[in-house]
C-alpha positions as CSV (number, residue, x, y, z in Angstrom):
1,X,-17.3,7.9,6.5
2,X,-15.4,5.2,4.7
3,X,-12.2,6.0,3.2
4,X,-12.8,5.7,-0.6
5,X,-10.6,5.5,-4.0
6,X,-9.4,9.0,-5.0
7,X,-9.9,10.3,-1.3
8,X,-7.1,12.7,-0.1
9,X,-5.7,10.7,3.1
10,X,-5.6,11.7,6.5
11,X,-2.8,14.0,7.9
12,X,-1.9,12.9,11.0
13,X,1.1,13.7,13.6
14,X,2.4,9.8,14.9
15,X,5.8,8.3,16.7
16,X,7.4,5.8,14.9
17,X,10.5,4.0,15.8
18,X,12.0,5.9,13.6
19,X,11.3,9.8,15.4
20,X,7.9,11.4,15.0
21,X,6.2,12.1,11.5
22,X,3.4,14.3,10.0
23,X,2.3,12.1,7.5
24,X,1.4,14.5,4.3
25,X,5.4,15.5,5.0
26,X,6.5,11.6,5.3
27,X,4.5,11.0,1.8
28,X,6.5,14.3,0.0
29,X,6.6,13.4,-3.4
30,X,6.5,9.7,-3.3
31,X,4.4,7.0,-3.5
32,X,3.1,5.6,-0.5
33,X,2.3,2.0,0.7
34,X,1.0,2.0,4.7
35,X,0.8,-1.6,5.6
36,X,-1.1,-2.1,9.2
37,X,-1.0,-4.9,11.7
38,X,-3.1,-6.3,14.0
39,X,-0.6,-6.4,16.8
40,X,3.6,-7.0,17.3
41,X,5.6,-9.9,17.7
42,X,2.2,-11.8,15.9
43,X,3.5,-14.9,13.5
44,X,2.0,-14.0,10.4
45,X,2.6,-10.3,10.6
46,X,6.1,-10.8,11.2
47,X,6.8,-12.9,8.1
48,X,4.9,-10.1,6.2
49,X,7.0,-7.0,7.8
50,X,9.7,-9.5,6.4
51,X,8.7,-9.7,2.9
52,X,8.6,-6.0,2.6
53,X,12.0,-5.7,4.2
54,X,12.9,-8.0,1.6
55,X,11.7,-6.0,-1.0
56,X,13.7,-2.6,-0.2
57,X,15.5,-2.2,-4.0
58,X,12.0,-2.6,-5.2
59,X,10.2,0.0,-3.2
60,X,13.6,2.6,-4.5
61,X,13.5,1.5,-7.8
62,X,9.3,2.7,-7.6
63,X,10.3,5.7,-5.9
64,X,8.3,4.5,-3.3
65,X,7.8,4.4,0.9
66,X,6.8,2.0,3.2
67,X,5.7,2.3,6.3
68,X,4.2,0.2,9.2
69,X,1.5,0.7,11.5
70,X,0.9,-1.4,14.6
71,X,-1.2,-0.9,18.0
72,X,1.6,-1.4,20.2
73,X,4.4,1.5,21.1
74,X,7.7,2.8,20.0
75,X,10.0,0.2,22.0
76,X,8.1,-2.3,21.3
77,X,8.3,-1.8,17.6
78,X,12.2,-1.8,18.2
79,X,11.8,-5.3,19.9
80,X,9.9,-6.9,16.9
81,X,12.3,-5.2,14.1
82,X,15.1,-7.8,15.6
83,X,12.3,-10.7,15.1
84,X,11.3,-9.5,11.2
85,X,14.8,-8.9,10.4
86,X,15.6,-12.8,11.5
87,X,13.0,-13.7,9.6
88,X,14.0,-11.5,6.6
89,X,17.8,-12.2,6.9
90,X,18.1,-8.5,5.9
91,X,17.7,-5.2,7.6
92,X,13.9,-3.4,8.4
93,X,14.7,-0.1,7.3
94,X,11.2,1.3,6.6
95,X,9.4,2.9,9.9
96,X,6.9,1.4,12.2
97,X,3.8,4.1,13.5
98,X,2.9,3.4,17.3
99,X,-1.1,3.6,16.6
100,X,-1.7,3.3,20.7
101,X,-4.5,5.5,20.7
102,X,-5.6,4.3,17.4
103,X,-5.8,7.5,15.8
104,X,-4.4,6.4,12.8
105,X,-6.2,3.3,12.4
106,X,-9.9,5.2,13.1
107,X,-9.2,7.6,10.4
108,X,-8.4,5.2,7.6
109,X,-11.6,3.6,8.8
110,X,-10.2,0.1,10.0
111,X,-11.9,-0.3,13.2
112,X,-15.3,0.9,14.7
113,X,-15.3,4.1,15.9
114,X,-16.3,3.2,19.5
115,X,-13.3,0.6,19.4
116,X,-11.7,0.2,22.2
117,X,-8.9,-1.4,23.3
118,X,-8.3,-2.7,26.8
119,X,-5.0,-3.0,28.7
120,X,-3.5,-6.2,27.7
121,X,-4.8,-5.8,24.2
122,X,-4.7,-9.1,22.1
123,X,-4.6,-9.7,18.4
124,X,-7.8,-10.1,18.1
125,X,-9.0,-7.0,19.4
126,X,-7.5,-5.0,16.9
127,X,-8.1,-7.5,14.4
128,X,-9.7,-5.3,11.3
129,X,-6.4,-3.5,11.7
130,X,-5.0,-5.4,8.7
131,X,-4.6,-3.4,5.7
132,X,-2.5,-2.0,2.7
133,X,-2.6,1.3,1.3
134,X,-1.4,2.3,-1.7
135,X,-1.1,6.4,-1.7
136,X,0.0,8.4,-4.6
137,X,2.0,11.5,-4.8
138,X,-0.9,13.9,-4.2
139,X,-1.6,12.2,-1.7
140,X,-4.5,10.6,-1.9
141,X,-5.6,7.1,-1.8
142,X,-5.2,4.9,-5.0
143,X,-6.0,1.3,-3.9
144,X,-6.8,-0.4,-0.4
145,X,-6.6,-4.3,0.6
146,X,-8.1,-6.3,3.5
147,X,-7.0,-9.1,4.7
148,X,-8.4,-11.9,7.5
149,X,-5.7,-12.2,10.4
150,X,-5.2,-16.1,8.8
151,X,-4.1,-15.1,5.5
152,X,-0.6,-13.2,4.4
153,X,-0.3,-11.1,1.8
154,X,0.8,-11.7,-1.2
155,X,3.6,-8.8,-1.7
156,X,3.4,-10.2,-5.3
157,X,0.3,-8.8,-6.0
158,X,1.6,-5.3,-4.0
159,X,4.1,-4.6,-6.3
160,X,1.7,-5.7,-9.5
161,X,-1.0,-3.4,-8.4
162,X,1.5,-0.5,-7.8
163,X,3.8,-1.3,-10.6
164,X,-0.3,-1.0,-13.0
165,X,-1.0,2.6,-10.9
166,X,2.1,4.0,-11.7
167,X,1.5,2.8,-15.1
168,X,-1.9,3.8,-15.4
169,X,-1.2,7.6,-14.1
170,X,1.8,8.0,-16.1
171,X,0.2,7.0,-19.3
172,X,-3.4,7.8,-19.4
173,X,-4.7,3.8,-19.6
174,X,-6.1,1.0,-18.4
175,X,-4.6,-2.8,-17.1
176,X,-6.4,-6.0,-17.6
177,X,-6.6,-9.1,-15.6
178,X,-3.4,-10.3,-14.5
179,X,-1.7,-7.5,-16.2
180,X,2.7,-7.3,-16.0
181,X,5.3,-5.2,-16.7
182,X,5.6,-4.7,-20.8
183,X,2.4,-6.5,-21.3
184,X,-0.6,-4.9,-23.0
185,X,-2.5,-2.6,-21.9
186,X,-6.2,-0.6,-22.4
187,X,-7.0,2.0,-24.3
188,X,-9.9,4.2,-22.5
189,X,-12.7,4.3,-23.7
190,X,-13.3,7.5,-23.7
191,X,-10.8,8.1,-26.4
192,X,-11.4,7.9,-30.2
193,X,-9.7,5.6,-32.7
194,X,-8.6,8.3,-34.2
195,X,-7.2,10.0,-31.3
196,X,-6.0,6.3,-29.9
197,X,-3.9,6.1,-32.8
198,X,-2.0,9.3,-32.4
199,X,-1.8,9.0,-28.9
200,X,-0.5,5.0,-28.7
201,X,0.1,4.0,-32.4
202,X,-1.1,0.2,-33.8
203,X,-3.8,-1.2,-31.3
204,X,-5.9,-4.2,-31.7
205,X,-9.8,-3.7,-31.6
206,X,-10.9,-7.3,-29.2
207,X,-14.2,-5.5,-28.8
208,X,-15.8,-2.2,-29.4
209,X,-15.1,-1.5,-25.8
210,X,-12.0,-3.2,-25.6
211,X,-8.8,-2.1,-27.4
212,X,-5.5,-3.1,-26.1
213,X,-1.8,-1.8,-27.4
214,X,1.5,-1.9,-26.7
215,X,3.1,0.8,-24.7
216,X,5.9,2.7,-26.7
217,X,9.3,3.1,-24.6
C-alpha cells in the first residue's frame, strides 16, 4: 500500500554514517525532511545534498532534521560527504541512511516490491528512489515530492512547503498559491464568520468559499 498524507511513517532500525538510528527516535520532537537518492557520488544528487547543507541555519531556525537516504553503504556515504561539501563550500552535517537492502526505500513505497538490485547497481536501477518527505512531530507524513533523476530540486519550494505546514498546524488554516512568510492566509471553511472573526479578527470575503486574513503576531 502506498504511503499516503496523514500516514504514521515507518519505524525502521538503519546505519548511517553518522552511527545507527531507529527512526521514530531520530524524528523525537522535530520535524522531519528524509531526502532519498538514487545512488552516491551521482552529479545531480550531489549538488542537491549540497543545497541542503547549505541550508543548515534554516533547518534550526524550523526546528527541523534532515536526513539522507542512498542505496550505497556507510563508507561510501563518508566518501561522497567530501564531494557535497566541495560543492557546498560548507560542512554536511545532517546523516546519510545506508538503504543497501532497500528496506527503507520499500517501506516508503519508492520502488517495486520485487526490486531488486544487482551487484554493481547503477543509477538507474534505483531510479524511483528520488524523493522528499516532509514528516511532522507525530510522526507521520505531511507532504511527499517525486522527482525524475534529470531534474533537481528546488529546496526553495522545500522550505516554502514546510515553512505553510508549520503554519498551517500551528494555526488552524489554509495557504494559497504561492503562499510566503507574513502573507495571507485561508480561513477554513468549516468555520463560521462569526467564529472567523473571534478566532483571526478583520478578514476579507473574495468568495463565499474563500476568505483570506492576516495572521496576528
Amino acid at each position: 500500500m502506498s504511503l499516503r498524507i496523514n500516514d504514521t511513517v515507518p519505524n525502521f532500525t538503519a546505519d548511517t554514517d553518522h552511527g545507527q538510528i531507529q527512526f521514530h527516535d531520530f524524528i523525537g520532537d522535530n520535524w522531519t525532511i528524509m531526502f532519498s537518492h538514487p545512488k552516491d557520488f551521482t552529479p545531480v544528487c550531489t549538488t542537491e545534498f549540497g543545497a541542503v547543507a547549505r541550508l543548515a541555519d534554516e533547518w534550526e531556525k524550523r526546528d527541523t532534521k534532515v536526513i539522507g537516504v542512498s542505496v550505497d553503504d556507510v563508507e561510501e556515504h563518508k566518501q561522497w560527504k567530501g564531494d557535497i561539501e566541495k560543492v557546498a563550500g560548507t560542512k554536511a552535517g545532517f546523516p546519510i541512511i545506508a538503504d543497501e537492502d532497500l528496506e527503507v526505500s520499500k517501506a516508503f513505497d519508492m520502488l517495486l516490491a520485487e526490486a531488486y538490485m544487482p551487484d554493481g547497481r547503477t543509477p538507474n536501477d534505483s531510479a524511483t528512489v528520488r524523493a522528499v518527505f516532509i514528516i511532522g512531530p507525530d510522526k507521520k507524513l505531511k507532504l511527499s515530492m517525486t522527482y525524475p533523476m534529470n531534474v533537481g530540486r528546488n529546496f526553495a519550494e522545500v522550505l516554502r512547503a514546510l515553512d505553510a505546514l508549520q503554519t498551517a498546524a500551528k494555526n488552524s488554516i489554509a495557504t494559497p498559491a504561492d503562499w510566503q512568510v507574513g502573507e495571507d492566509v485561508v480561513i477554513p471553511t468549516s468555520v463560521s464568520d462569526e467564529d472567523a472573526r473571534a478566532k483571526y479578527g478583520d478578514f476579507n470575503t473574495v468568495l463565499p468559499y474563500l476568505r483570506m486574513t492576516q495572521l496576528k503576531d
